[in-house]
N, C-alpha and C positions, 0 to 999 in steps of 0.2 A: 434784717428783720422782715423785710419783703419780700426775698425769698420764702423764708421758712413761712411766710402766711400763705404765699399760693400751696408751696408745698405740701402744706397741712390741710390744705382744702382741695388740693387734688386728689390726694388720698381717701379724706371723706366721703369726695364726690366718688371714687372708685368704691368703694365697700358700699356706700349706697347703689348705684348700681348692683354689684353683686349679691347683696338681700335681694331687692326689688324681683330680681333672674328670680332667685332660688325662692322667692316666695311665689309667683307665677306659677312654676315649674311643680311647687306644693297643692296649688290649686285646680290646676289643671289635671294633678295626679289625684286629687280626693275629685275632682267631678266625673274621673274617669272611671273608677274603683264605684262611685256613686250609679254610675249611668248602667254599669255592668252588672250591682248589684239592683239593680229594677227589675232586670233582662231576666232574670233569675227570680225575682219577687213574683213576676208576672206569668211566668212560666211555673208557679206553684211553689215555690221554696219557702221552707218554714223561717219565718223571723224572728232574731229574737236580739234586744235592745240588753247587752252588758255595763251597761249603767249602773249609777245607785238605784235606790227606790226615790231619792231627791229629785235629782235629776230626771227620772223618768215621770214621776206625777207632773213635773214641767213642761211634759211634751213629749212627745213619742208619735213613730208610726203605727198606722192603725193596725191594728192585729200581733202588733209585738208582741210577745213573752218578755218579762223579765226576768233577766239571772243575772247575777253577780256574775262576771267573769271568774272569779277565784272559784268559784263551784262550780268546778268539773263533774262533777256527781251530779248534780243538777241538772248541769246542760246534758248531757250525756242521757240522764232519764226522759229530758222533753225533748232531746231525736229519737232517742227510743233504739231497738238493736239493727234497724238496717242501715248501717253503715253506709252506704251509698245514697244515702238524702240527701238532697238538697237542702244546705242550711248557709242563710245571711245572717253575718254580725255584724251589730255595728256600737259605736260609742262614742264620743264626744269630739274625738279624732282618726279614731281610729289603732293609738296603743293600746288600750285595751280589749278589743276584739283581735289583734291579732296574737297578744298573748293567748287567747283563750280560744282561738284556733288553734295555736301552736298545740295547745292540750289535746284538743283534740283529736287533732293527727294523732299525736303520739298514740292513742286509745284505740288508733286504727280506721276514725272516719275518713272517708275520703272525699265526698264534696260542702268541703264549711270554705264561704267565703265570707272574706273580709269586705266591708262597703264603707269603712271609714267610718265619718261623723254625721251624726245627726245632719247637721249645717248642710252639708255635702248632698247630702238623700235629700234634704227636704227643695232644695234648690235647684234638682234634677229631679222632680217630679214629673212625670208624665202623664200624670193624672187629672 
């Protein structure tokens, strides 16, 4: 019986650690996708917040546009046809913005970056 109680709790203790890694590793990766999208904020890039309308009356960066991610027609209208702009997205984590890069690309844009989540940007503000 006291076997299988360390047992069970070394195991624990292992998967906990291994969250703990891989959530690090997540945060460090949305501050870094964050940091790069400022670098780029800064240097003129259009922003635009793929959120709800919920979500974005809650808070947003300043100068955002809001699109739905799912409308592609949309974003695509507020880059407008030169294809080589500079465009940040971003959304609550980050899946959504980078589906709606993914769109993008496909349409033939070639500079939309992803900058993850809100959270992420507002916490690497350099401002």
């Amino acid at each position: 019986m006291v076997q299988r109680y360390f047992f069970c709790l070394l195991t624990l203790s292992a998967l906990l650690l291994v969250f703990a890694s891989a959530s690090a590793d997540e945060l460090r990766g949305d501050r870094a996708a964050a940091s790069a999208g400022w670098e780029q904020i800064d240097a003129g890039a259009l922003v635009i917040d793929v959120r709800s309308e919920g979500e974005y009356a809650n808070g947003h960066l300043p100068d955002a546009s809001r699109i739905d991610y799912t409308d592609t027609d949309a974003l695509a209208a507020a880059i407008g046809s030169d294809k080589t702009r500079s465009v940040v997205l971003y959304c609550g984590s980050g899946r959504r913005a980078e589906l709606a890069r993914g769109a993008l690309l496909e349409r033939g844009y070639e500079n939309v970056f992803n900058a993850g989540g809100l959270d992420a940007l507002q916490a690497t503000d350099p401002h």
